[in-house]
C-alpha positions in Angstrom: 32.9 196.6 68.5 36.6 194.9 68.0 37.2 192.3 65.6 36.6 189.1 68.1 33.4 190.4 68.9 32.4 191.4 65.0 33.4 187.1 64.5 30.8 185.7 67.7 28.3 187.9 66.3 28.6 186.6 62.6 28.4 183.2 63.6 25.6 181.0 62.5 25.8 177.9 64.6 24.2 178.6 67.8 26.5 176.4 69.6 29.1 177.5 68.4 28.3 181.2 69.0 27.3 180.6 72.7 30.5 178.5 73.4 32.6 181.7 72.5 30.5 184.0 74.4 30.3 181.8 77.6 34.4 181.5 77.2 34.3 185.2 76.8 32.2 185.1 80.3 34.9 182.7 82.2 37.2 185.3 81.4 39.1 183.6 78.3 40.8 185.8 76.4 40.6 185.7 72.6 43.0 187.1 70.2 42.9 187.0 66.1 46.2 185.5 64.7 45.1 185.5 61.2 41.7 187.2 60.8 41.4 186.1 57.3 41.9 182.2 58.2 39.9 182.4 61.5 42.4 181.3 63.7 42.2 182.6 67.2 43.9 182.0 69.9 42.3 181.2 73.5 44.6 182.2 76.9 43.6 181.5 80.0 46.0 181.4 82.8 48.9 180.8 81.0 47.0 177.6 79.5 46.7 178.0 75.4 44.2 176.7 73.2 43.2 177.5 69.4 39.9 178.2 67.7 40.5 177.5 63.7 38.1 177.7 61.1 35.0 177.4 63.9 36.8 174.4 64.6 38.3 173.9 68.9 41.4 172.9 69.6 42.5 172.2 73.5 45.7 170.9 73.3 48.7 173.2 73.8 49.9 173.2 69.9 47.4 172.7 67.0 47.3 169.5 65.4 48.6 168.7 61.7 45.5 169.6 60.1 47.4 173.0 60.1 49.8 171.8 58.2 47.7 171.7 55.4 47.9 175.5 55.2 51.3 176.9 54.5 50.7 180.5 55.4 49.3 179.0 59.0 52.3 176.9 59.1 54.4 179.8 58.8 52.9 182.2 61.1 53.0 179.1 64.2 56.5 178.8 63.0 57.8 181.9 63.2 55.6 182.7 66.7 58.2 180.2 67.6 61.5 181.9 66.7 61.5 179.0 64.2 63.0 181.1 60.4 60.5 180.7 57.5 60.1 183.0 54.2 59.1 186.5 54.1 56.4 186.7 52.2 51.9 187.5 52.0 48.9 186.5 50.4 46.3 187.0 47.4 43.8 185.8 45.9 43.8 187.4 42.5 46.7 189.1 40.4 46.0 192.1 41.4 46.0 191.8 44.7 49.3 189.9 44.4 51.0 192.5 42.6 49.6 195.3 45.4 50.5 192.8 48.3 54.4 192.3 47.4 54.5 196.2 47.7 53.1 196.7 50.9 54.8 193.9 52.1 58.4 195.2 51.1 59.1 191.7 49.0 62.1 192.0 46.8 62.3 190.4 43.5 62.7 187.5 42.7 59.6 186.2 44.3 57.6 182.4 44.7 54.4 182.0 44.4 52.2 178.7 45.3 49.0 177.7 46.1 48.1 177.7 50.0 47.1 174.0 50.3 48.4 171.5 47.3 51.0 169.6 47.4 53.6 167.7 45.4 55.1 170.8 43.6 52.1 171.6 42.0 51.4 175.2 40.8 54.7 176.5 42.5 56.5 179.0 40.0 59.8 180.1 41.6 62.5 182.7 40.3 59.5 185.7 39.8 61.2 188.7 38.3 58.7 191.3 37.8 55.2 192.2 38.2 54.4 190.6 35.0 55.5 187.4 36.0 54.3 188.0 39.1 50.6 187.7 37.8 51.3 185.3 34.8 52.0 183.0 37.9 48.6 184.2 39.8 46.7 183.3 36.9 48.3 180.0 36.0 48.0 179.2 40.0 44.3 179.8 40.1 43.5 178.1 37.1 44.9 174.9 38.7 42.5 175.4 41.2 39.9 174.9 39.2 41.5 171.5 38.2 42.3 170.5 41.6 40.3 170.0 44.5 40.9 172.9 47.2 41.9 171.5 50.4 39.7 174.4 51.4 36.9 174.4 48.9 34.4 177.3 51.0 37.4 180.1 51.5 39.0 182.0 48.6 41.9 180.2 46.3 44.7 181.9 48.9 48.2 182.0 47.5 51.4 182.0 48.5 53.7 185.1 47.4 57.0 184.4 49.3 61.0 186.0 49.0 63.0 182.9 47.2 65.2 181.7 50.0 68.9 180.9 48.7 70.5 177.4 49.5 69.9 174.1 48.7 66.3 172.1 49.2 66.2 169.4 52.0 63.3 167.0 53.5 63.4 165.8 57.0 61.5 163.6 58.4 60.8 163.7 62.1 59.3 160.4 64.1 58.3 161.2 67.9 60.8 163.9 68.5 63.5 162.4 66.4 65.1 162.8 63.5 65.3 159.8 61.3 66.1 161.0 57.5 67.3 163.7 55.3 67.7 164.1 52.0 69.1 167.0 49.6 66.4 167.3 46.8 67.7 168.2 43.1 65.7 169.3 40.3 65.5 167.4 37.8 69.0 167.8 35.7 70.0 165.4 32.6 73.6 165.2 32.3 75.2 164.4 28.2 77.2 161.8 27.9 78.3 163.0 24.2 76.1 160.5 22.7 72.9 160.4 23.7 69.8 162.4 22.9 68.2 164.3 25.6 64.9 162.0 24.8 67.6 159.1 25.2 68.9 160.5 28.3 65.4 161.0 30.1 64.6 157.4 29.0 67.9 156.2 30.9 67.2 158.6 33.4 63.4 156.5 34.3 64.6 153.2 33.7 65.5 153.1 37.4 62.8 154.7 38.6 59.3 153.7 40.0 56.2 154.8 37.6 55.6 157.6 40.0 59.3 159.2 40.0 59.4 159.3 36.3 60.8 162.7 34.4 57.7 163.3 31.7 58.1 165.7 29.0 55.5 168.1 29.5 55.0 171.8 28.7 57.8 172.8 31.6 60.2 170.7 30.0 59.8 171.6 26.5 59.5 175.5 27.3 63.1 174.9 29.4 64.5 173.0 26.3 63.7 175.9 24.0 64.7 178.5 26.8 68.4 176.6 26.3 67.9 176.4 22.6 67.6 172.7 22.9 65.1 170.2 21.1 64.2 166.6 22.6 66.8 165.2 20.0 69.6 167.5 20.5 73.0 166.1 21.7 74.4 167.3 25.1 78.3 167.3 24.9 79.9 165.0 27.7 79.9 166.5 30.9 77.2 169.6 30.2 73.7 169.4 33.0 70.5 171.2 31.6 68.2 171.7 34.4 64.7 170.9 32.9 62.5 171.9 36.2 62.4 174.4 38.7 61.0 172.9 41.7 63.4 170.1 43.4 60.7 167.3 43.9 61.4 164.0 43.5 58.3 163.0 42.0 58.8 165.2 38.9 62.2 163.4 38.3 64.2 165.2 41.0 67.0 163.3 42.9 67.3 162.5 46.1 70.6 162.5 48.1 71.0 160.7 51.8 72.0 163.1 54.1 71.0 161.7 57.4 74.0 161.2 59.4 75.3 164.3 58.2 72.5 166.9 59.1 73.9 169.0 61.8 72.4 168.8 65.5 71.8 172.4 65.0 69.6 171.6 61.9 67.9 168.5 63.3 66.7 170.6 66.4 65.1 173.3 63.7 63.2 170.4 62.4 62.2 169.0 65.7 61.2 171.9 66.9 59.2 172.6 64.2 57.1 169.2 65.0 56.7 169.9 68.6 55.2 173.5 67.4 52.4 172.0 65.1 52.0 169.0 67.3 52.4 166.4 65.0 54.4 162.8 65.6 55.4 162.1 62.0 56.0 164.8 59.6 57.9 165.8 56.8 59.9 169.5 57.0 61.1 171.2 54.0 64.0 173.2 54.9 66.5 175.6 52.7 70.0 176.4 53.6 73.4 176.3 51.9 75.0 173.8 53.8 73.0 171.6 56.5 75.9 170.0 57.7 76.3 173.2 59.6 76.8 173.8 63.1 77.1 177.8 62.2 74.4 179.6 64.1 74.9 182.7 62.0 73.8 180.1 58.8 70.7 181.5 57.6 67.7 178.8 56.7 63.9 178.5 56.3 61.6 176.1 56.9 59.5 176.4 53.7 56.6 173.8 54.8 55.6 170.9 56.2 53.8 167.8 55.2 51.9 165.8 57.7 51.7 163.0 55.2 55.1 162.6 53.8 56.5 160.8 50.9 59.0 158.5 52.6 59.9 156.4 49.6 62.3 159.3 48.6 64.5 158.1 51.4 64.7 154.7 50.6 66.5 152.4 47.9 65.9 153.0 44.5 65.4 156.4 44.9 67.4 158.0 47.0 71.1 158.3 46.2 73.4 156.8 49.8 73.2 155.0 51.7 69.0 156.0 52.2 66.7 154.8 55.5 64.2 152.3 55.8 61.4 154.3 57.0 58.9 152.1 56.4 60.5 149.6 59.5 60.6 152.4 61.3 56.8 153.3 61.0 55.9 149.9 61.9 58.0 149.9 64.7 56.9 152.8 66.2 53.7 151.4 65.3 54.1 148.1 67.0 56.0 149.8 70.4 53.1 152.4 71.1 
């Protein structure tokens, strides 16, 4: 008995077991794409069709709850020619640490949970197997803090090659692209003067209650890392990096780069849309320089976010000129 059959005949809904066996009967064909997510595709005739999660889709790309799931995301992706990180999942340290060797993943590594958002739980620049499952555990243990996206399945995560280049978000409206930004960690700069505590209060004064830098254990543990305390003194000039992740909401910045990502770039990320079948989206993408025309210019799309954070391209935030997104939503809104 192959693996599609093994599925039909594990399911409990009736309905939902004779629908697969009558499709099976009309000559549908079934194939697993991820056996371990229960996504399946349907061909019939060159038409296409996906079975997720004992869940039917019909039209001819799956819709954005896929986007929810960033290993999905980047198996659609990649079925596309579209670049996204080499990389596998676990669900427990040990299986993390036995997964990045059979999957050939060099050092250093990322890990991330399968389904939050906003940064959380992603620990980049992995070096070893230690780390490796320090990250796993600390992982995990958020998901018992936060609600899974995905409550019934195992806590999945992310092990993925760190892609070099600089972090982006782009947002795409109805096959267009109308905003990118470069996203920086969050970096104080000394002024000679100032206390780092100083600087980070200057640093918020500007910034919405959301975007704020708070000192938390990540910042303190970088402080010490640099031999720094909260009331040291940077010298004029010197930057101290005090997170990893580049998202805005943990006191990143934002940078307009909208008329000055590349056509080459702004077909990735409308691409990407079309594949997941989504009108609005927001597509992180890495690359060194996405002003770049240069085919040979490596890049990977890292994830996507059906529900994007468009205040990080609009005044105060973002740094440039910046877009009014939110006219842009109602207008699209108003001319459907």
């Amino acid at each position: 008995m192959n693996a599609i059959n093994r599925y039909i005949n594990s399911l409990e809904h009736p309905y939902k077991k004779n629908l697969c066996m009558e499709m099976q009967q009309m000559g549908v064909k079934m194939r697993f794409i991820a056996e371990q997510f229960r996504l399946i595709e349907l061909s019939y005739k060159g038409k296409k069709a996906y079975l997720y999660n004992e869940e039917l889709f019909f039209n001819t790309q799956p819709n954005s709850y896929f986007t929810i799931n960033k290993e999905l995301t980047k198996m659609l992706l990649s079925r596309q020619g579209i670049s996204t990180p080499k990389g596998t999942t676990a669900t427990t340290p040990q299986e993390a640490v036995q997964q990045r060797k059979k999957a050939h993943l060099k050092f250093p590594v990322v890990v991330k949970p399968i389904d939050l958002w906003k940064g959380m739980g992603v620990h980049l620049n992995i070096k070893n197997n230690s780390e490796l499952q320090a990250a796993m555990n600390a992982v995990l243990s958020l998901y018992t803090k936060k609600q899974s996206l995905n409550p019934e399945h195992p806590r999945h995560c992310l092990i993925e090659e760190m892609v070099p280049g600089n972090d982006h978000r782009v947002l795409v409206l109805r096959g267009k692209v109308i905003a990118c930004v470069m996203r920086i960690p969050a970096t104080l700069i000394g002024d000679g003067t100032s206390s780092i505590h100083e600087l980070i209060f200057a640093l918020n004064q500007d910034r919405p209650d959301a975007f704020q830098l708070i000192v938390d254990a990540e910042v303190r543990a970088t402080l010490k890392r640099c031999s720094l305390k909260l009331s040291s003194i940077l010298p004029k000039g010197q930057q101290v990096q005090v997170r990893a992740v580049a998202n805005i909401s943990q006191g990143g910045r934002a940078i307009d780069y909208t008329d000055r990502i590349s056509a080459r770039f702004k077909k990735v990320a409308i691409d990407s849309a079309r594949t997941l079948g989504v009108d609005f989206v927001g597509i992180d993408l890495v690359t060194e320089d996405i002003t770049s025309n240069n085919p040979k210019q490596c890049y990977a799309v890292i994830e996507m976010n059906n529900n994007p954070d468009y205040a990080i391209h609009e005044k105060p935030i973002v740094e440039g000129q910046g877009v009014n997104v939110k006219r842009l939503l109602i207008q699209a809104w108003m001319n459907k």
